[in-house]
C-alpha positions as CSV (number, residue, x, y, z in Angstrom):
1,X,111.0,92.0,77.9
2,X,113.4,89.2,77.4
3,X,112.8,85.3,79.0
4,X,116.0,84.6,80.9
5,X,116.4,81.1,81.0
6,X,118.6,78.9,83.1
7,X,119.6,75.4,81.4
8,X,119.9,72.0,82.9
9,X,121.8,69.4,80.7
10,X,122.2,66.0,81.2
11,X,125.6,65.0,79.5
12,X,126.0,61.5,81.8
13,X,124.7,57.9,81.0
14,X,122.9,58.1,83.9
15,X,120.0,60.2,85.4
16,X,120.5,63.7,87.5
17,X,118.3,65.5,89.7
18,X,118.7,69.5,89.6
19,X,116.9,71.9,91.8
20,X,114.5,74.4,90.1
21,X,113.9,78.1,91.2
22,X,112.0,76.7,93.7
23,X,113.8,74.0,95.6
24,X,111.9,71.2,94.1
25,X,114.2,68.2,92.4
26,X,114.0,68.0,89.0
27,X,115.0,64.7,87.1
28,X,117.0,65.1,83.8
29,X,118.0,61.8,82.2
30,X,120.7,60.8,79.6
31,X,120.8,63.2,76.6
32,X,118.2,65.1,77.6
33,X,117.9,68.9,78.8
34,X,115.7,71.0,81.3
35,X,115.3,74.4,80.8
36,X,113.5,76.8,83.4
37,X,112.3,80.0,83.0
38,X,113.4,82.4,85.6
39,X,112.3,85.9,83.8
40,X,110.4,86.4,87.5
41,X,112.5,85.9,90.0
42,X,114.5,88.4,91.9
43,X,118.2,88.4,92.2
44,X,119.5,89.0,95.6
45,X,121.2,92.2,95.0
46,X,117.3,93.3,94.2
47,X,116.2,92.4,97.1
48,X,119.2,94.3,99.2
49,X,118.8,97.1,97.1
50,X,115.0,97.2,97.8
51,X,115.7,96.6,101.3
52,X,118.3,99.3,101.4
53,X,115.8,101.8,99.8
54,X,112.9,100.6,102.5
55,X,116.0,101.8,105.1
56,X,116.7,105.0,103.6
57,X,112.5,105.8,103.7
58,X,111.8,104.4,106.8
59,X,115.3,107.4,108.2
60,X,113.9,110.1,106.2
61,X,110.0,109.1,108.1
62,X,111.7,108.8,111.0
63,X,113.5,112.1,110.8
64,X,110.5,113.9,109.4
65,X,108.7,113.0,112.5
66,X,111.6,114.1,114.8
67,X,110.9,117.7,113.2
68,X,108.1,117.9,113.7
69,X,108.3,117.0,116.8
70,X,110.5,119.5,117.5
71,X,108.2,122.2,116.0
72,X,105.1,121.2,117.7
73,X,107.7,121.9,120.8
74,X,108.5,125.6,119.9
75,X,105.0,126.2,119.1
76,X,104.5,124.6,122.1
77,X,106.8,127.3,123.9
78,X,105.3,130.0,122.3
79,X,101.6,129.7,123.1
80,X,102.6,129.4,126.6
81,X,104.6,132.8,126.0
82,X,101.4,134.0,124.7
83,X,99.4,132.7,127.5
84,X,102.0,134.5,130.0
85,X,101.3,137.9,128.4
86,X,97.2,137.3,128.3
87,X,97.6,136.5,131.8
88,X,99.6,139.5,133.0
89,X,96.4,141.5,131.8
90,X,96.9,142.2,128.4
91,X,94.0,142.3,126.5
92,X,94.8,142.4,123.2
93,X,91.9,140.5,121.0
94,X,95.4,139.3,118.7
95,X,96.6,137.3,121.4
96,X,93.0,135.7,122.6
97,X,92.5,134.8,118.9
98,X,96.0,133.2,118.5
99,X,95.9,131.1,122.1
100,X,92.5,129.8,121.1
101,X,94.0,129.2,117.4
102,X,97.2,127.1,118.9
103,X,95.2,125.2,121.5
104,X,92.8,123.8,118.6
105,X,96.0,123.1,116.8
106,X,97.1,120.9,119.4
107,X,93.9,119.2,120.2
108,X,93.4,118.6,116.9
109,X,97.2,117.0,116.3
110,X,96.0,114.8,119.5
């Protein structure tokens, strides 16, 4: 990987203070130069970019959620349905086995 370097030169007769990458003065006197390495920092499109990306992950979370959800709902609505029928006197082992099944479901997603 290439260094990237950022250059501070002192062309006056007198002495110059330039800030590094990190905010701290830096004195450069006549004739001389300073040069900083800056092959770690991050450019500020980076860190929009990055923060863009965190956006877009957090949405697609967020949305994956709100399906489920929404399934959980309709499963929801069908156990009940299933319920109904075992409670109108059907007897049907089928239906015991799959209102037991769906009511572990849901006390295990609690």
């Amino acid at each position: 990987m290439a260094t990237k370097t950022r250059v501070f030169k002192n062309e006056t007769k007198v002495p110059q203070v330039f800030y590094n990458k990190f905010g701290d003065p830096v004195t450069v006197f006549p004739g001389k130069t300073y040069v900083e390495d800056v092959s770690n920092m991050v450019s500020l499109n980076d860190l929009l970019n990055r923060e863009r990306e965190r956006i877009r992950t957090q949405n697609d979370v967020d949305e994956s959620k709100r399906v489920k959800k929404a399934l959980a709902l309709i499963r929801v609505a069908k156990a009940v349905e299933d319920l109904e029928k075992f409670r109108d006197g059907e007897t049907n082992p089928e239906v015991l086995d799959a209102i037991l099944l769906k009511e572990k479901e849901f006390s295990d997603a609690d």
